[in-house]
N, C-alpha and C positions, 0 to 999 in steps of 0.2 A: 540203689541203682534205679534211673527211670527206665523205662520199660516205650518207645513209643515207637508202637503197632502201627500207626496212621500210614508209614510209609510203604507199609507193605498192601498193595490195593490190587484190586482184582484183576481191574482193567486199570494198568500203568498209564496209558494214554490219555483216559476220561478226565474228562474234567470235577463228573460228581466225586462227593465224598465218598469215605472206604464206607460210612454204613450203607449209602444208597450202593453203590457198587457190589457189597454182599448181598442184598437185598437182591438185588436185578439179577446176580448172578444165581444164586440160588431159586428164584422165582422159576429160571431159564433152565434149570437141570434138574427140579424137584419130580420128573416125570422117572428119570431114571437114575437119580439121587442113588437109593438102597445099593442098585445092583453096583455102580462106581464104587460105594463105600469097600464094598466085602471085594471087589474087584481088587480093587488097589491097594487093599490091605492083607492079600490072599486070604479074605476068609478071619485072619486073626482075629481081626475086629469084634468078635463074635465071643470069643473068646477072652478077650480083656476089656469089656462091657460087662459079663458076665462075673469076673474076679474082683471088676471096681463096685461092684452093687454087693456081691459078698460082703464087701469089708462094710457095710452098712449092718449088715446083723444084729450085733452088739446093740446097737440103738435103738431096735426097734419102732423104724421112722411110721408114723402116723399120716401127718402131711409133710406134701414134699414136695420141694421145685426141681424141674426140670430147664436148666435156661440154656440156648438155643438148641430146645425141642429137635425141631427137625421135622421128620415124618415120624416121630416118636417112637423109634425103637428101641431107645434105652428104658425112656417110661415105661415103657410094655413090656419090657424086659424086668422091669422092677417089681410092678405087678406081679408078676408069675413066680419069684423069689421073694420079694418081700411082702406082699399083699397089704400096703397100706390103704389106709379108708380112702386115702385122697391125694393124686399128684398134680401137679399143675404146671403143665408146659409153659413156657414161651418161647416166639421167633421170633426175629425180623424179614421174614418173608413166607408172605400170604400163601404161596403158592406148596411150602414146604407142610404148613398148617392145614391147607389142603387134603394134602396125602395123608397127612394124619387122623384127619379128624375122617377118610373114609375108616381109615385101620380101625380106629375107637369105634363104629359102628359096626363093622365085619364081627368085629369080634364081642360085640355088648358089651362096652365098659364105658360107656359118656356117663353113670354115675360115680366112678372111680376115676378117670380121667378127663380133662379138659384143658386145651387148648385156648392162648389167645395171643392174638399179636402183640408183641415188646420187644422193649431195647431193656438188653441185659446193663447198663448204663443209668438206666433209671426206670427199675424193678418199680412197680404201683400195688406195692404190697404195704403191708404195716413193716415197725422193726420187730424183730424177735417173732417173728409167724410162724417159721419151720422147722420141723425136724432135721430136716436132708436139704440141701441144695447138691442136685448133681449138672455139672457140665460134660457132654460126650463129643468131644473134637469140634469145638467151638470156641476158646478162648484164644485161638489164633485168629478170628474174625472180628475178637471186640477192637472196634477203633480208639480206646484207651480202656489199654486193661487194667489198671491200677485202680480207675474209676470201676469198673465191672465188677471185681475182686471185691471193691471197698463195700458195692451196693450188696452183691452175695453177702458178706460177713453181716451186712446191716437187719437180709431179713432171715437170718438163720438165727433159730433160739440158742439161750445160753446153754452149751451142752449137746449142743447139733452140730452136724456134722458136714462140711463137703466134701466131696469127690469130683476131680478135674481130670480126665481120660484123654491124650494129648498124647499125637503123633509128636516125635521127637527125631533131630538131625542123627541118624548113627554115626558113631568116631571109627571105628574098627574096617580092618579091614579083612576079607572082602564084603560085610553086609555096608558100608560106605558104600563101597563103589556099586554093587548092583542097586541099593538105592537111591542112586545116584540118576544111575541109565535109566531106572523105572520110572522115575520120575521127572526124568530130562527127556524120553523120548516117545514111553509106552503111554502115562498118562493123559499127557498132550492129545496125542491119536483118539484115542478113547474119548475125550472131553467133547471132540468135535462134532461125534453122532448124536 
C-alpha cells in the first residue's frame, strides 16, 4: 500500500512544498513548541516517550539517531534512561534546533548530544551507523514517508533497532469524539498565540 503524505500540508493554501511548509511551520512555533506538545496531548506525551525509549534497553544503543529532533526531548530523555555515548538529532527546522541546542547547553551534554539540520529523506550519514533510530511524533511530517522509513532502515545497524512514537486517529467512542472537539476546536485556539 503507498502511503502519500504530500497531501497532507500545513498550510493548504501555500504554494510551497509540505517540507518547506513544515519547516516555516515549526520555525513559527518552536518558541512555544514543548508547552503545545504536553498541552495537547494532556501531558501523556511524557509518558509514552518514556515507554518508547524503554523498549530500547535490550539493545543497549551506543550511538543513536534522533530524526525529527525537535527541541530534543526525546533525546534527552534517552540520555537519562539510556545513557548512550552518542545521540544525534536531526530537523528540518533551524529554529526547532534552536531550542535544542540551548537545552544541550543548560544542561552540559554537547559532548553526548548534537544537533543538525536534515531531511529525514536523505539522512547524510553512512549505511549501517546506528544502534537506535528513534522518531517522536514526526513521521506524520515526512513529505514521503516510504522514502523516510526506507533512509531510517538504511542507517540503522544490523540488529538495531527503531522506535516510531505516533499520535494515532481513535476508533471508539467516546475518546473519538472528544478527540475530535480537541482537535477541531481546542487546538486551533491554542496554535494562534
Amino acid at each position: 500500500m503507498t502511503h502519500d503524505s504530500s497531501t497532507l500540508k500545513p498550510y493548504k493554501d501555500a504554494n510551497d512544498g509540505k517540507k518547506k511548509q513544515v519547516a516555516d511551520m515549526f520555525d513559527n512555533i518552536s518558541h512555544s513548541y514543548d508547552f503545545l506538545n504536553h498541552f495537547m496531548s494532556l501531558g501523556i506525551d511524557i509518558i509514552w516517550r518514556k515507554k518508547a525509549i524503554n523498549s530500547l534497553k535490550s539493545i543497549k544503543p551506543q550511538l543513536m539517531l534522533d530524526v525529527a529532533t525537535g527541541t530534543g526531548d526525546f533525546a534527552l530523555e534517552s540520555i537519562k534512561i539510556l545513557n548512550p555515548k552518542k545521540i544525534i538529532g536531526v530537523d528540518i527546522s533551524q529554529g526547532m534546533l534552536e531550542v535544542a541546542k540551548k537545552k544541550i547547553a543548560s544542561k552540559g551534554l554537547a559532548n553526548q548530544f548534537e544537533v543538525q539540520l536534515g531531511d529525514s529523506e536523505r539522512l547524510q550519514f553512512e549505511d549501517n551507523t546506528f544502534d537506535a533510530v528513534t522518531v517522536a511524533f514526526g513521521v506524520r511530517n515526512f513529505e514521503n514517508l516510504e522514502k523516510g522509513l526506507s533512509d531510517i532502515y538504511r542507517v540503522l545497524k544490523p540488529g538495531g533497532k527503531a522506535v516510531i512514537l505516533e499520535f494515532s486517529n481513535p476508533k471508539k467512542f467516546p475518546i473519538k469524539q472528544l478527540y475530535n472537539f480537541y482537535f477541531k476546536f481546542i487546538t486551533p485556539t491554542i496554535g494562534k498565540f
